[in-house]
C-alpha positions as CSV (number, residue, x, y, z in Angstrom):
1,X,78.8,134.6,135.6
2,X,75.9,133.2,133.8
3,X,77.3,132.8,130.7
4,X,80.7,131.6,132.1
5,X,79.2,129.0,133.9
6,X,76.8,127.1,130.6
7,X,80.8,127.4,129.3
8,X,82.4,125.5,131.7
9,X,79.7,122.8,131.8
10,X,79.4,123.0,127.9
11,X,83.2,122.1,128.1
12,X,83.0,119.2,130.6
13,X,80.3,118.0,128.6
14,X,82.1,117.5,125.2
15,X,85.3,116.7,126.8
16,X,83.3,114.1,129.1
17,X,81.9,112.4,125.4
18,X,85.3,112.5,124.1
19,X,86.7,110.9,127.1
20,X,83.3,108.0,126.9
21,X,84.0,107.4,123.2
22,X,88.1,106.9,123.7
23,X,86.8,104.2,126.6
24,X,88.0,106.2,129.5
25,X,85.9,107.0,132.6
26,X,84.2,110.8,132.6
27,X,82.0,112.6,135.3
28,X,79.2,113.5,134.4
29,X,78.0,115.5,137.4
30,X,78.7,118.6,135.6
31,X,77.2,117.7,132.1
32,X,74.5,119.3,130.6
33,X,72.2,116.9,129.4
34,X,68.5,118.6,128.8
35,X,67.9,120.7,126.2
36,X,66.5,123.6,128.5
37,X,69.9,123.7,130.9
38,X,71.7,125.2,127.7
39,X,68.0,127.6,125.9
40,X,67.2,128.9,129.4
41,X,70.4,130.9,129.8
42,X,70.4,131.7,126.1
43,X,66.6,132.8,126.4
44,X,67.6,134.7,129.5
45,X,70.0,136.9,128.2
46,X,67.9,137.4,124.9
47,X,65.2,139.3,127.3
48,X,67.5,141.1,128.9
49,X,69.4,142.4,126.0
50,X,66.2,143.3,124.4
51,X,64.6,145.3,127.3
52,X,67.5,147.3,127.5
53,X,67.2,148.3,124.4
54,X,69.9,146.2,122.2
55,X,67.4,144.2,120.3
56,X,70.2,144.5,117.0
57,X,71.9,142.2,118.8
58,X,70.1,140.1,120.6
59,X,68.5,139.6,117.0
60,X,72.2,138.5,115.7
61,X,74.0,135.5,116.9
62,X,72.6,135.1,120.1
63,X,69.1,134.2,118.4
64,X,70.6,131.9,115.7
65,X,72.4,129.8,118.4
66,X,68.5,130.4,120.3
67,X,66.9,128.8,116.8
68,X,69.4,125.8,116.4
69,X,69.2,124.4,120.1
70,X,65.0,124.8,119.6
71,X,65.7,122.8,116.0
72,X,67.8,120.8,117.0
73,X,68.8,120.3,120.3
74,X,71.7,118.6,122.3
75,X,71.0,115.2,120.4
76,X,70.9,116.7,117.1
77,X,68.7,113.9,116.0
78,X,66.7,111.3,118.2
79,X,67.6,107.6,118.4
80,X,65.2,104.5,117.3
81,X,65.5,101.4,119.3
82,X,64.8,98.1,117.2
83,X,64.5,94.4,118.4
84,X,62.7,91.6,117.4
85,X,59.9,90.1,119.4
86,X,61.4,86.8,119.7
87,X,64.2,88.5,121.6
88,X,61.7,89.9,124.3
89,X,59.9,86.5,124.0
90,X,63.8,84.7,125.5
91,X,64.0,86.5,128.3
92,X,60.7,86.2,129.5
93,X,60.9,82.7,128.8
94,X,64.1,82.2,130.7
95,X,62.4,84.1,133.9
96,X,59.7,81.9,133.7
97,X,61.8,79.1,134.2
98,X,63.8,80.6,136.5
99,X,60.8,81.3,138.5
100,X,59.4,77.9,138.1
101,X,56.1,78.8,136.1
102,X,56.6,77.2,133.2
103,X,57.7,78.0,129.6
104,X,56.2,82.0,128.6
105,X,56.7,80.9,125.0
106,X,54.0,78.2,125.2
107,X,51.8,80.0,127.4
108,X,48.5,81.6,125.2
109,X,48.4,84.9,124.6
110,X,45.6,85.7,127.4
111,X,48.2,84.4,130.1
112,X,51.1,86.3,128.7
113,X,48.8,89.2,128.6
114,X,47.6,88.0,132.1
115,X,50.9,87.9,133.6
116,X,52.5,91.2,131.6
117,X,50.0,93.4,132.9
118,X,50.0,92.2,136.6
119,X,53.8,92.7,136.7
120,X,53.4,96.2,134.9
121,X,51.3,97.2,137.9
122,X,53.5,95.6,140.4
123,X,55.8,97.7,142.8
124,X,58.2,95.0,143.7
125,X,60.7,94.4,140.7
126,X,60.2,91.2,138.7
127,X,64.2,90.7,137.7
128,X,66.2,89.0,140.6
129,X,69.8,90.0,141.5
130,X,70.9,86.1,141.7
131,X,69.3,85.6,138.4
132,X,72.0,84.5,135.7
133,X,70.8,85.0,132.0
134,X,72.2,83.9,129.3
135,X,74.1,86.3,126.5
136,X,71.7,86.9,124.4
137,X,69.2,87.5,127.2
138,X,71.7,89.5,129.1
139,X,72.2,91.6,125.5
140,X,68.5,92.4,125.3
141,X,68.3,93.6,128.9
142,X,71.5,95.6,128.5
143,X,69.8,97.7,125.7
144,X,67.2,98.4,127.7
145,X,69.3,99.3,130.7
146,X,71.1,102.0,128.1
147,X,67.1,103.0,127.2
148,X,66.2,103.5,130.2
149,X,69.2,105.8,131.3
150,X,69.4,108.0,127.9
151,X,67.6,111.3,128.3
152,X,64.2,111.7,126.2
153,X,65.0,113.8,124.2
154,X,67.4,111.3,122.5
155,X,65.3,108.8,121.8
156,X,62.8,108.5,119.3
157,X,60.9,105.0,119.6
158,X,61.4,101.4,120.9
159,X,60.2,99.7,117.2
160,X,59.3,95.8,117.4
161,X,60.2,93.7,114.8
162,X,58.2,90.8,113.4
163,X,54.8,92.1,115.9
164,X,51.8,90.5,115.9
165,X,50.3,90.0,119.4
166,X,49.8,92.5,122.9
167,X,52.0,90.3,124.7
168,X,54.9,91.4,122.2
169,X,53.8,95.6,123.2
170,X,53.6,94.9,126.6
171,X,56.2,93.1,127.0
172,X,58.8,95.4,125.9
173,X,57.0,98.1,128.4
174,X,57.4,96.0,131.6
175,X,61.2,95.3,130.0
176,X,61.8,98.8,130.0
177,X,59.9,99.6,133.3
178,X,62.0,96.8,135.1
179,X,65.5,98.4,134.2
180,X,64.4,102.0,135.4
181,X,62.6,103.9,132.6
182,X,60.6,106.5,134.3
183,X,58.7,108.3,131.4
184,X,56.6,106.5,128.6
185,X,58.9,105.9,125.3
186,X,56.6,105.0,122.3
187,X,56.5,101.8,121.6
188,X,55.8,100.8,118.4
189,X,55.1,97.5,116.6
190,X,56.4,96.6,113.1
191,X,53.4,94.4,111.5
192,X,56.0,92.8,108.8
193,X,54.3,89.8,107.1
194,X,51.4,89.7,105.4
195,X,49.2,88.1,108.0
196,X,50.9,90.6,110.8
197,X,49.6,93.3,108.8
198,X,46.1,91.5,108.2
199,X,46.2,91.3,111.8
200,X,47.6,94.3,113.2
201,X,43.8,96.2,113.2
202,X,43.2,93.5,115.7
203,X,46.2,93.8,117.8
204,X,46.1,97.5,118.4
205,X,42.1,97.1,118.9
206,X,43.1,94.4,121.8
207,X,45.7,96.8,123.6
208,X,43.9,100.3,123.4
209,X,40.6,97.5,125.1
210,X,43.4,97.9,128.1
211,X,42.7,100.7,130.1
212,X,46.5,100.2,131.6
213,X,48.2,100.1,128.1
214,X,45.3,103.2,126.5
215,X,46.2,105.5,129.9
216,X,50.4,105.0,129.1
217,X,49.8,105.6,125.1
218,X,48.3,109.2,126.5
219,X,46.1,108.5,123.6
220,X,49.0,108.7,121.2
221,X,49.8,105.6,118.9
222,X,52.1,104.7,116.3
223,X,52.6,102.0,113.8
224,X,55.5,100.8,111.7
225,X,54.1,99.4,108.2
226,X,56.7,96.7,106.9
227,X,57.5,96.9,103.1
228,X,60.3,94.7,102.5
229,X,59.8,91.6,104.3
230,X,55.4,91.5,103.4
231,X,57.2,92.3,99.9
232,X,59.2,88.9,99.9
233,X,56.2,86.9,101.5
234,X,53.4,88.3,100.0
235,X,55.0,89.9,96.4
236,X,54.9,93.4,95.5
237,X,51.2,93.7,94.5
238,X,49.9,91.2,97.1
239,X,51.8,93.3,100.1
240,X,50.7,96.8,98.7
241,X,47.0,95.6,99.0
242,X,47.8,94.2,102.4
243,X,49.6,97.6,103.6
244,X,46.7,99.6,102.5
245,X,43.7,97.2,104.0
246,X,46.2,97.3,106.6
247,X,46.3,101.9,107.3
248,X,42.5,101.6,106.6
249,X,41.6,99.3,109.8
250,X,43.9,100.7,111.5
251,X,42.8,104.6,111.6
252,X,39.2,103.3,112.1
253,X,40.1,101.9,115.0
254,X,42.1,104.5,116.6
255,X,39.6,106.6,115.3
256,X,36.7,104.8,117.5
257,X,39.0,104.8,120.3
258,X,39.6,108.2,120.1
259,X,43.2,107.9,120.0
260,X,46.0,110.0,117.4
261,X,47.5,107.1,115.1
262,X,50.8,107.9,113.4
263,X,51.8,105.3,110.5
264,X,55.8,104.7,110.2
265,X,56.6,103.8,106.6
266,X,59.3,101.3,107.3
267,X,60.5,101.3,103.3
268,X,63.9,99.6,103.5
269,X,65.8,96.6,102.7
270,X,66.5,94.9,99.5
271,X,62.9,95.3,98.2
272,X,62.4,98.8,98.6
273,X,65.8,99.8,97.6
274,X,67.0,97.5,95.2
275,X,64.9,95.5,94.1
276,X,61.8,97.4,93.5
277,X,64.3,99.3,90.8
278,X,63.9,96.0,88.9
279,X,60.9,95.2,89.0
280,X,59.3,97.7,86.4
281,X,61.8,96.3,84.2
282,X,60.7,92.7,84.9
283,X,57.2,93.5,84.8
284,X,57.2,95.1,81.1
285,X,57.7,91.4,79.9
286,X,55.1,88.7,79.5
287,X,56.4,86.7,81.6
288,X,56.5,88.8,84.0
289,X,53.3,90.0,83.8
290,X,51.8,86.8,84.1
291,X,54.1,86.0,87.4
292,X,52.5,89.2,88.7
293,X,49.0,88.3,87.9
294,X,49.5,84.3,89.3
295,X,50.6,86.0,92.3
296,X,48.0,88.0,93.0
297,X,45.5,85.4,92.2
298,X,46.8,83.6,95.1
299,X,48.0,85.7,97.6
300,X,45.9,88.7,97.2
301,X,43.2,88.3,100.0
């Protein structure tokens, strides 16, 4: 019976996906969408088999299958979520109007962090049903509606591109918040150029200052370093002194505030993989070792 049932709902469930991704409609009432619906049953009838005396074969198949859905779960591997700030920024901005409090993009940062946090806190929801957003706006919230409905143990983190204030942390929170997210996803800002990363000590000193934002972090926070783009507005050399001054602030702070840091090496893009392959190459002449030098002069800081 026990094992028949986790069949039947391991069957609905991948006939339910087959049916989502072939755009027809699927219930999902009978799904199986934590990991410990399908290990309990597994870790069930490991016990039993084992205190009856038939641990040769619960030590067989039974514990491989055991190993792989603790390895790897349902998800097999968990999901990043990336959007730039500037998106987030839109659909505040168009609320605002909507609202009749002005433009959010020209507000300063201690009224955007002003206004963030006192929604965060809120209990009545901040998004209107009559409220008409544009595409793009409506595309942002629409990710976050998917977020917010996807089981944790799918997702991995919500990464911000092109951070460099709190506003642009907690507004993605209060985002998420407002389309139904009920557990705390990492958030994670992506300090790109070389002035975000200058300033990114600063930035993650200001938010863990917020006793709202430090209790939701659980004292946990992580950081995406940017390669390629500091790499095109910095240069190689310039960037890789920026992205180190950069990991050095940034674990003394969290350090002072008592709080786990975890650095996200976001190596990608045409500098870090193409690129950077020429480079060497370039380097080993004179003029490029002058190029590099110049650059460093002036960028370096």
């Amino acid at each position: 019976m026990l094992l028949g049932g986790l069949r039947n709902r391991l069957e609905a469930t991948r006939s339910g996906i087959a049916a989502q991704l072939s755009g027809l409609p699927a219930d999902t009432s009978q799904w199986i969408t934590d990991d410990q619906e399908l290990l309990k049953p597994l870790l069930l009838c490991h016990r039993s088999l084992s205190e009856c005396g038939m641990e040769n074969i619960a030590a067989g198949l039974l514990e491989d299958i055991i190993r792989r859905v603790s390895c790897f779960g349902l998800a097999l591997v968990k999901i990043d979520i990336r959007q730039n700030a500037d998106r987030h920024t839109e659909v505040f901005d168009e609320l605002t109007h909507f609202y009749q409090l002005g433009s959010y993009a020209n507000w300063s940062e201690s009224n955007k962090q002003d206004f963030l946090l006192r929604e965060l806190q809120s209990r009545r929801p901040l998004i209107p049903h009559q409220w008409q957003p544009s595409d793009a706006v409506k595309e942002v919230l629409d990710t976050c509606r998917v977020v917010a409905g996807t089981t944790p143990d799918s997702l991995g983190s919500y990464v911000i591109s092109m951070a460099s204030k709190p506003s642009d942390v907690l507004g993605v929170i209060l985002l998420l918040k407002e389309m139904g997210i009920d557990w705390n996803i990492r958030v994670v800002p992506l300090f790109e150029t070389l002035d975000d990363l200058d300033g990114g000590p600063d930035c993650i000193a200001a938010l863990l200052n917020i006793d709202w934002y430090k209790a939701y972090t659980e004292n946990r926070q992580e950081v995406m370093i940017g390669y390629s783009d500091s790499a095109k507005d910095a240069g190689q050399l310039a960037a890789a002194w920026g992205q180190y001054r950069a990991q050095q602030a940034l674990t003394r702070v969290c350090q002072q505030e008592g709080v786990h840091l975890t650095l996200f090496h976001g190596r990608g893009g045409t500098v870090g993989r193409g690129v950077a392959q020429v480079i060497p190459l370039f380097c080993h002449s004179h003029l490029g070792r002058w190029l590099v030098h110049y650059a460093s002069l002036n960028r370096v800081r």
